[in-house]
C-alpha positions, 0 to 999 in steps of 0.5 A: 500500500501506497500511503499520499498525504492528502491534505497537501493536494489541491483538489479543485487543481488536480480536477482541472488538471484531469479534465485538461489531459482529457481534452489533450489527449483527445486532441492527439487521438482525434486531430494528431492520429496519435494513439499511443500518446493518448493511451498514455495520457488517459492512463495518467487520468486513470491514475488521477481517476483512482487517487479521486476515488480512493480520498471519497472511498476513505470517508474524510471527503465527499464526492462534492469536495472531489469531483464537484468543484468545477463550474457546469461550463467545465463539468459540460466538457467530457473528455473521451 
Protein backbone atom coordinates (compact mmCIF):
# COMPACT_ATOMS: atom_id res chain seq x y z
CA UNK A 1 0.00 0.00 0.00
CA UNK A 2 0.90 3.08 -1.12
CA UNK A 3 0.32 5.82 1.69
CA UNK A 4 -0.02 10.23 -0.05
CA UNK A 5 -0.62 12.94 2.28
CA UNK A 6 -3.55 14.07 1.12
CA UNK A 7 -4.00 17.19 2.90
CA UNK A 8 -1.02 18.71 0.64
CA UNK A 9 -3.28 18.04 -2.62
CA UNK A 10 -5.12 20.78 -4.27
CA UNK A 11 -8.23 19.02 -5.20
CA UNK A 12 -10.12 21.75 -7.49
CA UNK A 13 -6.28 21.67 -9.25
CA UNK A 14 -5.93 18.05 -9.56
CA UNK A 15 -9.51 18.26 -11.16
CA UNK A 16 -8.89 20.54 -13.55
CA UNK A 17 -5.85 19.07 -14.39
CA UNK A 18 -7.73 15.71 -15.02
CA UNK A 19 -10.01 17.37 -17.39
CA UNK A 20 -7.22 19.14 -19.30
CA UNK A 21 -5.46 15.63 -20.03
CA UNK A 22 -8.65 14.69 -21.21
CA UNK A 23 -9.01 17.28 -23.78
CA UNK A 24 -5.14 16.85 -24.84
CA UNK A 25 -5.47 13.50 -25.01
CA UNK A 26 -8.49 13.81 -27.34
CA UNK A 27 -6.65 16.17 -29.26
CA UNK A 28 -3.86 13.77 -30.30
CA UNK A 29 -6.37 10.94 -30.79
CA UNK A 30 -8.87 12.97 -32.86
CA UNK A 31 -6.51 15.83 -34.99
CA UNK A 32 -2.86 14.30 -34.17
CA UNK A 33 -3.67 10.23 -35.11
CA UNK A 34 -1.75 9.84 -32.44
CA UNK A 35 -2.92 6.84 -30.33
CA UNK A 36 -0.42 5.94 -28.07
CA UNK A 37 0.02 9.12 -26.81
CA UNK A 38 -3.22 9.36 -25.70
CA UNK A 39 -3.23 5.92 -24.22
CA UNK A 40 -0.63 7.01 -22.48
CA UNK A 41 -2.25 10.35 -21.18
CA UNK A 42 -5.75 8.69 -20.43
CA UNK A 43 -3.63 6.23 -18.30
CA UNK A 44 -2.39 9.48 -16.31
CA UNK A 45 -6.13 10.24 -15.86
CA UNK A 46 -6.91 6.82 -14.61
CA UNK A 47 -4.47 7.29 -12.13
CA UNK A 48 -5.99 10.57 -11.03
CA UNK A 49 -9.18 8.85 -11.61
CA UNK A 50 -8.28 6.32 -8.75
CA UNK A 51 -6.50 8.53 -6.39
CA UNK A 52 -10.03 10.67 -6.64
CA UNK A 53 -11.93 7.81 -5.68
CA UNK A 54 -9.70 6.39 -3.25
CA UNK A 55 -9.87 10.21 -0.81
CA UNK A 56 -14.06 9.96 -1.48
CA UNK A 57 -13.65 5.93 -0.52
CA UNK A 58 -11.56 6.97 2.56
CA UNK A 59 -14.95 8.90 4.02
CA UNK A 60 -12.88 12.09 5.00
CA UNK A 61 -14.16 13.79 1.75
CA UNK A 62 -17.36 13.62 -0.23
CA UNK A 63 -17.97 13.35 -3.74
CA UNK A 64 -18.82 17.04 -3.85
CA UNK A 65 -15.28 18.31 -2.49
CA UNK A 66 -13.90 15.54 -5.22
CA UNK A 67 -15.46 15.74 -8.21
CA UNK A 68 -17.86 18.60 -7.67
CA UNK A 69 -15.86 21.58 -7.64
CA UNK A 70 -15.81 22.78 -11.23
CA UNK A 71 -18.45 25.04 -12.81
CA UNK A 72 -21.48 23.46 -15.28
CA UNK A 73 -19.19 25.21 -18.30
CA UNK A 74 -16.04 22.85 -17.12
CA UNK A 75 -18.05 19.82 -15.92
CA UNK A 76 -20.29 20.12 -19.72
CA UNK A 77 -16.55 19.05 -21.26
CA UNK A 78 -16.11 15.26 -21.46
CA UNK A 79 -13.29 14.44 -22.18
CA UNK A 80 -13.30 10.71 -24.27
Amino acid sequence: MILIDDAKIDWERLMSQKLTLGIISNEYRDEKNDKDTATQLDGIKHLIDHIQDSAVASGIYSEDEIFGRLDDKEKSIKPK
